[in-house]
C-alpha positions as CSV (number, residue, x, y, z in Angstrom):
1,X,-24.0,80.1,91.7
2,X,-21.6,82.9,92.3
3,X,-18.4,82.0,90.7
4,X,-16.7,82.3,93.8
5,X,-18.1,79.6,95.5
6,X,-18.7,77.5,92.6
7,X,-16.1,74.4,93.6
8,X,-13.1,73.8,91.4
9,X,-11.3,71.6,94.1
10,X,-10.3,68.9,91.9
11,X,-10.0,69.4,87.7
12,X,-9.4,66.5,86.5
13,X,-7.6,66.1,83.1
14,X,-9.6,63.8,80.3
15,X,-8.2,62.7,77.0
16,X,-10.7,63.5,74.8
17,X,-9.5,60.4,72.8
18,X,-10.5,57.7,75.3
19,X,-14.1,57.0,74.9
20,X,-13.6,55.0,78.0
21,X,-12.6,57.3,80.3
22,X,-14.8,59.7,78.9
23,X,-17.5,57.5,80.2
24,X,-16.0,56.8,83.6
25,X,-15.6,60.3,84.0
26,X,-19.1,61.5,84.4
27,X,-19.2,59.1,87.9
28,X,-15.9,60.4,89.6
29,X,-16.2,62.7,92.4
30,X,-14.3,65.9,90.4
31,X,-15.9,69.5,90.6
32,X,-14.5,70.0,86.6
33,X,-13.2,67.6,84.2
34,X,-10.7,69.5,81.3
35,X,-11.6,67.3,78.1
36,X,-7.9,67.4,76.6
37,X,-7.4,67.7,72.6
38,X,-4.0,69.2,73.4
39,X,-1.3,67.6,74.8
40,X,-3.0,64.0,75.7
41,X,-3.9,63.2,72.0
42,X,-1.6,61.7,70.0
43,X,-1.3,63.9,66.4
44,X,-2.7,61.1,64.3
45,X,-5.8,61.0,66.9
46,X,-6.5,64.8,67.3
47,X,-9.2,64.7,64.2
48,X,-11.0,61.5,65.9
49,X,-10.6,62.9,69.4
50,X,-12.1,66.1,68.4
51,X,-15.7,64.6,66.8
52,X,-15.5,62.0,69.5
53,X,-15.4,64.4,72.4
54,X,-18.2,66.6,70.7
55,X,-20.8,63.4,70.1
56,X,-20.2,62.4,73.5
57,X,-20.9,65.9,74.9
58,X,-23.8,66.2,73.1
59,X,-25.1,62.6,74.9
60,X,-23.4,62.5,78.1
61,X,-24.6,63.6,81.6
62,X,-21.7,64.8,83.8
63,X,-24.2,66.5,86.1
64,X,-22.7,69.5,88.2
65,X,-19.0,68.8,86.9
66,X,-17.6,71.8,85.3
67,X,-17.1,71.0,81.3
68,X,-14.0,72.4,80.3
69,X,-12.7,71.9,76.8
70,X,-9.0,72.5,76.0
71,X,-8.1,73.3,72.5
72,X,-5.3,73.0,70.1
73,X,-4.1,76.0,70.1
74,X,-4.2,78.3,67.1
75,X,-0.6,78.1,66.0
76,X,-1.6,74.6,65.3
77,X,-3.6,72.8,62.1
78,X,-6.8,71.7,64.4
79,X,-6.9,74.8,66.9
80,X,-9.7,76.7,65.0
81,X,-11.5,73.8,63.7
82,X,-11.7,72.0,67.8
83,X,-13.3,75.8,68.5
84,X,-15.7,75.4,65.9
85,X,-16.8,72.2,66.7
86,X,-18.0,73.6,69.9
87,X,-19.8,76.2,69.0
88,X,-23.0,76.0,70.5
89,X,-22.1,73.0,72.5
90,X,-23.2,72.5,76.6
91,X,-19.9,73.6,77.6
92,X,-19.0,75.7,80.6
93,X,-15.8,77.3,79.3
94,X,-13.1,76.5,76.4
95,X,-9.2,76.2,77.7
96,X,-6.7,78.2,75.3
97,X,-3.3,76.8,75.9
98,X,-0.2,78.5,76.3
99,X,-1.6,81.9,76.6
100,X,0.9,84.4,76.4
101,X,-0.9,88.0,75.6
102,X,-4.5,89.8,75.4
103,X,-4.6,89.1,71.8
104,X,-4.4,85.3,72.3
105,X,-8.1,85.1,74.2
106,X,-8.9,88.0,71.5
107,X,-8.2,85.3,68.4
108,X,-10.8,82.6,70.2
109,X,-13.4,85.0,71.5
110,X,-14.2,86.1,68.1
111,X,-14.0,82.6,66.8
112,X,-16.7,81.4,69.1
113,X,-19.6,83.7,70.8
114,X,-20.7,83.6,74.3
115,X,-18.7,80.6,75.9
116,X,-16.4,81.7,78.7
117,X,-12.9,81.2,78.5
118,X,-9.8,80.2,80.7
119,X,-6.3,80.6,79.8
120,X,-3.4,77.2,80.3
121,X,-0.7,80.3,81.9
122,X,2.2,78.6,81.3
123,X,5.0,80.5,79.5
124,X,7.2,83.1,80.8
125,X,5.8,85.9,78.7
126,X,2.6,84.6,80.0
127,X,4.1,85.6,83.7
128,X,4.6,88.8,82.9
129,X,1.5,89.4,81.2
130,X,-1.0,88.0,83.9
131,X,-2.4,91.1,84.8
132,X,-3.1,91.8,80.7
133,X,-4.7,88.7,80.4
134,X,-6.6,88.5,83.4
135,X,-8.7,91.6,82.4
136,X,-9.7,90.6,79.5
137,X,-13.9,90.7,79.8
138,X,-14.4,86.8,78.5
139,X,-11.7,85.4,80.6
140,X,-13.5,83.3,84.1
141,X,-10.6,81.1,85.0
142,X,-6.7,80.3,84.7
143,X,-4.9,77.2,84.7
144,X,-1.5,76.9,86.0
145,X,0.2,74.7,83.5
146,X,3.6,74.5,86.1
147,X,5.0,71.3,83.4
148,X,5.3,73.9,80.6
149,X,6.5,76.4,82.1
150,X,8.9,74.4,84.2
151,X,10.8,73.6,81.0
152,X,10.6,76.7,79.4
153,X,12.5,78.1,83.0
154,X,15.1,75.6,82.8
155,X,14.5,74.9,86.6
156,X,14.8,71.8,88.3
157,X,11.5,69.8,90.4
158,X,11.8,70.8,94.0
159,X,9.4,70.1,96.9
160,X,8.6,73.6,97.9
161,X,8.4,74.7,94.1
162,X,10.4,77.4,94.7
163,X,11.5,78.0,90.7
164,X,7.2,78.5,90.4
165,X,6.9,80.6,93.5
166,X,7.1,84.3,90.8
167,X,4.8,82.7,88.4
168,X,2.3,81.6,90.7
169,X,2.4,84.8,92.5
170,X,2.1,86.9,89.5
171,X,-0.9,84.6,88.3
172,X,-2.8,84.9,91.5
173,X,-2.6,88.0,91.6
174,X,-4.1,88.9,88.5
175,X,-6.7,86.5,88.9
176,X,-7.6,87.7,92.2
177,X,-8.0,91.4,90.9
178,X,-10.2,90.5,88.2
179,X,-12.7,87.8,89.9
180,X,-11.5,84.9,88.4
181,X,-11.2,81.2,89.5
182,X,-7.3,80.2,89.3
183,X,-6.2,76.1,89.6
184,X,-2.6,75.2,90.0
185,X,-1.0,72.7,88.3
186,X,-0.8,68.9,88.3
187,X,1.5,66.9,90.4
188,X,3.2,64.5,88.1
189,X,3.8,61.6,90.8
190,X,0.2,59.7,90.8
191,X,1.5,57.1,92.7
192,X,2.9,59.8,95.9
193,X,-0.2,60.5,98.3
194,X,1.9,62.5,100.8
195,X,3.8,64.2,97.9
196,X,-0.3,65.0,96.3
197,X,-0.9,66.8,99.8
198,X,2.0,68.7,100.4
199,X,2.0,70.3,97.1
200,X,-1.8,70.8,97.5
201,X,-1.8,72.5,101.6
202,X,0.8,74.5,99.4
203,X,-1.5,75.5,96.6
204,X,-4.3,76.2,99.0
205,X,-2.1,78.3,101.5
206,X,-1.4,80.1,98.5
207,X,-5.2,81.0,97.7
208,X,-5.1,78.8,94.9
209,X,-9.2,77.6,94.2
210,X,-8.2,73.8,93.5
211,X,-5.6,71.9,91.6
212,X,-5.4,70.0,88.1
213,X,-5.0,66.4,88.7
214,X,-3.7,63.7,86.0
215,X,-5.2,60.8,87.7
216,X,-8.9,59.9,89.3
217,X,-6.6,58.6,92.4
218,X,-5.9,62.2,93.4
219,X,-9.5,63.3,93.8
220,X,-9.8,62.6,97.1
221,X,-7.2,64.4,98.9
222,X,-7.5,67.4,96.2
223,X,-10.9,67.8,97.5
224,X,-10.1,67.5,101.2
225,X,-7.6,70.1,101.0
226,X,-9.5,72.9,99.4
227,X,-12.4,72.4,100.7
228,X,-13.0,74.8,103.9
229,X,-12.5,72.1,106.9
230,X,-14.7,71.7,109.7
231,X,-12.8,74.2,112.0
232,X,-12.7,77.1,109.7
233,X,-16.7,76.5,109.2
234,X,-17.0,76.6,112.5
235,X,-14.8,79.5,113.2
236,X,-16.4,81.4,110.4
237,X,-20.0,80.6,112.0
238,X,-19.0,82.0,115.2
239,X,-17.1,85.4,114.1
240,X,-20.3,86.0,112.1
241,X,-22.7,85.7,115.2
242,X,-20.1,87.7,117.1
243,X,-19.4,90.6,114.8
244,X,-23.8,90.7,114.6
245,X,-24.0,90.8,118.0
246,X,-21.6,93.7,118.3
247,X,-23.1,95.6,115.5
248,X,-26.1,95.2,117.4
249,X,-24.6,97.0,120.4
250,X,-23.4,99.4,118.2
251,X,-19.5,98.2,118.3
252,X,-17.9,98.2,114.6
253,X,-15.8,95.3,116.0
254,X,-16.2,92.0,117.8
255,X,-13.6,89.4,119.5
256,X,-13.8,85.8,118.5
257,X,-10.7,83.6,120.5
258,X,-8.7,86.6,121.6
259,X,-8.7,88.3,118.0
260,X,-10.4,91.1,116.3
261,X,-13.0,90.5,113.8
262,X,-13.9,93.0,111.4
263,X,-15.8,93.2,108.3
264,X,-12.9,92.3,106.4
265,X,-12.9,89.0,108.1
266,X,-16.8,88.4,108.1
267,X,-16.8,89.2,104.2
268,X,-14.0,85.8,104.2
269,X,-16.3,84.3,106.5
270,X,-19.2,84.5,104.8
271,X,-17.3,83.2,101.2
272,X,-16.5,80.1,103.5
273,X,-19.5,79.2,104.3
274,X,-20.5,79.8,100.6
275,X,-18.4,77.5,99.6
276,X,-18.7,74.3,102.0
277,X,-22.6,75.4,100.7
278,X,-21.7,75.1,97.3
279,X,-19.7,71.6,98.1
280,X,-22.4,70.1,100.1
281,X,-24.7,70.2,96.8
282,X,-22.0,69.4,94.5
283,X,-21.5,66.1,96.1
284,X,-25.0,65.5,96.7
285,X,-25.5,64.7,93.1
């Protein structure tokens, strides 16, 4: 599947502690589950969470679900011994927290061999370095870790995120010009539905490809917000029969609801379609 389309509405966080939820997680409706052994495992647990969440990867079936496994990072006691305990594993990337340069992916590429890898961007050297990191030839995704970097800013919670609005920018950027799959970062407020949507139109007006969630209750509207909606499917249906049926009267331009349509716009219309594709089997499972 092109990584493009490949759905990441919806990442949903995991301890990789709670044997529990590690079970209920292979039934919730999530494109990509990020098995935590960083900040939702208690220090005394981090050992036991790591050999857990490796026995139960080796068993479990989460069927199309992204597996995602976020270390400890190597500054820390257990972050090269969680990367070796998944070498080899059925794992679709590894999650490096706190990424702040090249030479942090660089450390955990060599430590483990042919498993992509996404960078947690959430420091404010990590801001400035996006477009360092990004092109780095392992790296397939970023993770807006907007908590982190929040406190390392100093800045205060606002509705229209505005202290984020650089750091998003920067990171979407980057991840745009290198082909890479970017998710923002979780709202804190389980509880707030409207709160959940707002910040999530936002993330998705933004280009962001989905948004890390703390809590199976915000699936739903995480996945109804980045998914393409029925208009824009049928919009993008129509510009392409309308852009081939000026090609084939040898126009290099159509007009679909009193507005040009290019091949720019067909090249967006045809990632659309890709990707309510791409949805349609994920949640045929």
């Amino acid at each position: 599947m092109d990584q493009r389309a490949r759905p990441f509405r919806s990442v949903l966080y995991i301890p990789g502690s709670k044997e529990r939820a590690l079970e209920k997680a292979q039934t919730l409706p999530t494109d990509a589950i990020i098995f935590d052994l960083e900040d939702a495992v208690a220090v005394e647990e981090k050992v036991n969470a790591r050999a857990l969440l490796a026995q139960v990867l080796a068993a479990a079936d989460y069927g199309r679900r992204a597996r995602i496994v976020r270390i400890n990072g190597f500054d820390t006691e257990w972050g090269r011994d969680d990367v070796a305990a998944f070498v080899g594993a059925d794992i679709d990337a590894i999650l490096i927290p706190k990424v702040s340069s090249y030479a942090d992916l660089e450390a955990v590429a060599q430590a483990i061999p042919d498993v992509p890898l996404w960078a947690m961007m959430e420091t404010a050297l990590g801001m400035l370095n996006a477009a360092e990191i990004a092109r780095h030839p392992r790296l397939a995704g970023m993770v807006m870790g907007t908590n982190d970097l929040a406190k390392e800013l100093g800045s205060r919670f606002r509705p229209d995120r505005l202290a984020m609005q650089a750091g998003l920018g920067l990171c979407l950027l980057a991840a745009r010009a290198h082909g890479l799959t970017i998710v923002d970062g979780v709202f804190n407020a389980f509880k707030d539905d409207a709160g959940l949507k707002v910040e999530c139109d936002q993330g998705r007006d933004m280009g962001f490809d989905g948004k890390t969630l703390i809590h199976p209750a915000q699936l739903d509207i995480a996945n109804a917000a980045f998914a393409p909606s029925e208009a824009e499917i049928d919009l993008a249906r129509r510009q392409i029969a309308a852009f081939d049926a000026a090609q084939a009267e040898g126009l290099g331009v159509a007009v679909v609801d009193g507005k040009i349509v290019e091949n720019l716009h067909i090249v967006t219309a045809r990632q659309t379609l890709a990707k309510a594709e791409a949805i349609a089997a994920m949640t045929a499972i």
